[in-house]
Every structure is written in C-alpha cells, then in structure tokens.
C-alpha positions as CSV (number, residue, x, y, z in Angstrom):
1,X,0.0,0.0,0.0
2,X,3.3,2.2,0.6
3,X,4.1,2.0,-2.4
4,X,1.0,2.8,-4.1
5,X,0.6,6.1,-2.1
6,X,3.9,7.1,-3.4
7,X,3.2,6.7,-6.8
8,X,-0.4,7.7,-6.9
9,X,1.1,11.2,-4.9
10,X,3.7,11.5,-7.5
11,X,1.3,11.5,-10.6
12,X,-1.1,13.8,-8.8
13,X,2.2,16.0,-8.1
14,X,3.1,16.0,-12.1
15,X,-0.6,17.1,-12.9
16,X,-0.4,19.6,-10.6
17,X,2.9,21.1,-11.7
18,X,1.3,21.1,-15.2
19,X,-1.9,22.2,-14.2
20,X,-0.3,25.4,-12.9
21,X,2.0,25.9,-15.7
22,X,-1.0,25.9,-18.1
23,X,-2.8,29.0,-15.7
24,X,-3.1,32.0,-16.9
25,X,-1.4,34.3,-14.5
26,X,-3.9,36.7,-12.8
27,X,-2.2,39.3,-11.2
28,X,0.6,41.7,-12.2
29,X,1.0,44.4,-15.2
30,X,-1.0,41.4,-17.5
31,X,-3.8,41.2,-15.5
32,X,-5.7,43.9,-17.5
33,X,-4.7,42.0,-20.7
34,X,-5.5,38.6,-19.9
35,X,-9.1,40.2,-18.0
36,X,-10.1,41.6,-21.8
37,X,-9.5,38.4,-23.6
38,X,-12.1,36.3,-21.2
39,X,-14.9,35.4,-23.3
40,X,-17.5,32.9,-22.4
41,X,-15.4,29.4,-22.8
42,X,-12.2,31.5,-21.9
43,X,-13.5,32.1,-18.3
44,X,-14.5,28.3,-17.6
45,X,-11.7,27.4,-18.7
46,X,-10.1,29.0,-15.9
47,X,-12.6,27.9,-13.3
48,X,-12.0,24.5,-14.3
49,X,-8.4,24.6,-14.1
50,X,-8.5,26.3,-10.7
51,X,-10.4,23.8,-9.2
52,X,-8.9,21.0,-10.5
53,X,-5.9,23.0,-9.0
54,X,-7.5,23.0,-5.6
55,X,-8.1,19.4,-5.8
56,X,-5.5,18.3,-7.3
57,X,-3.5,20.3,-4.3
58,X,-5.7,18.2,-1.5
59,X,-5.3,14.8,-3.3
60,X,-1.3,14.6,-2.8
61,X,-1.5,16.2,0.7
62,X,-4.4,13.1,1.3
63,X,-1.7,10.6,-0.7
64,X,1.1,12.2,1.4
65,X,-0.4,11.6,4.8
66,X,-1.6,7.9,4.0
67,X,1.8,7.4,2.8
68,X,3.5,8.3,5.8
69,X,0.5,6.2,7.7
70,X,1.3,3.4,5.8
71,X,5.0,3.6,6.3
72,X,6.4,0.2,7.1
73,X,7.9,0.2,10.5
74,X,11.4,-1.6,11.2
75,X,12.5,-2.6,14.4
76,X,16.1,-1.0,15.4
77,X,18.1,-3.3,17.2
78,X,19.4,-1.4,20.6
79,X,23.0,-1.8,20.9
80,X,23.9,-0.6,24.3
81,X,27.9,0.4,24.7
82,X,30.6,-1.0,26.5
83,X,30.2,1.5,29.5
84,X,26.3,0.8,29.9
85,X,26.7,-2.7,30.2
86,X,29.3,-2.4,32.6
87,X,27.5,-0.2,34.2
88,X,24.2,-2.7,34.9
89,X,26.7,-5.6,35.9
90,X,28.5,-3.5,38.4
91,X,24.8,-2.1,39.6
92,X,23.8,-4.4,42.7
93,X,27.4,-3.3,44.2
94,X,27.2,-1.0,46.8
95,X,30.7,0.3,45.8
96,X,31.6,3.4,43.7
97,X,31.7,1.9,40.1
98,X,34.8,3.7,38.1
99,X,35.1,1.8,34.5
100,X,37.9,0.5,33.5
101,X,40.9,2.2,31.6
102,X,40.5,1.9,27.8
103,X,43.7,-0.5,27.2
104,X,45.9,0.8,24.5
C-alpha cells in the first residue's frame, strides 16, 4: 500500500505542476490583458483549471499523509555500549563503580 501512495502522490504532483503551468497568470502588469481576452469558454476554462488546482492540491496532501500512515515500520536493534553494560553488571554493588581504563 506504501508503495502505491507514493506513486499515486507523485502523478497527482506532475498534474499539478502542469496544471499550474498551463494558468493563466492573474495578477501583475497582465492582469488587464488577460481580463479583456475572457470570453464565455475562456473564463470556464479558468474555473476548471482552478479547481482541478485545488483538488489536485488536496489529493497529494491526502496521498502524502496515507503514505506516511502506511510507512512500514522496522525494528532498530538497541546496541547498548561498552560502559552501559558495565554499568548494569557493576549495579547491585554498593561500591563506587569507576570503568575501567581503555587499554591501549
């Protein structure tokens, strides 16, 4: 299922990317350029594509969450150091524990 999250999110990434590089930009200097030129099946062409922006936006955040739900979890292996396990053996002593001199 991992997997298939990741790749699913990765198409709906690509559409998006293209999605926005087909927009018409809609602020700036062109703004009252591109405002002029919006007749009829010019205009739902933009609502479409913002919307399909907007969901195309909420479907990889969805694909990116159950990705990282469906993560598969690995057991690390706890390596405990020299000085710890010394440090347990020498516990039940009553005497100051001093570790012993790394030997060269």
């Amino acid at each position: 299922m991992y997997k298939l999250f990741i790749i699913l999110g990765l198409i709906a990434a690509v559409l998006l990317i293209l999605i926005v590089l087909v927009q018409n930009p809609k602020g700036g200097f062109a703004a009252n350029f591109i405002n002029a030129n919006q007749f009829g099946g010019v205009a739902q062409t933009n609502k479409f594509l913002e919307r399909s922006t907007w969901t195309l936006a909420i479907v990889v955040l969805l694909f990116s969450i159950l990705a990282t739900l469906t993560m598969p979890r690995q057991t690390v292996k706890e390596d405990k150091s020299a000085v710890y396990e010394f440090l347990q053996e020498n516990a039940t002593n009553n005497t100051p524990v001093v570790p012993p001199a790394p030997q060269k």
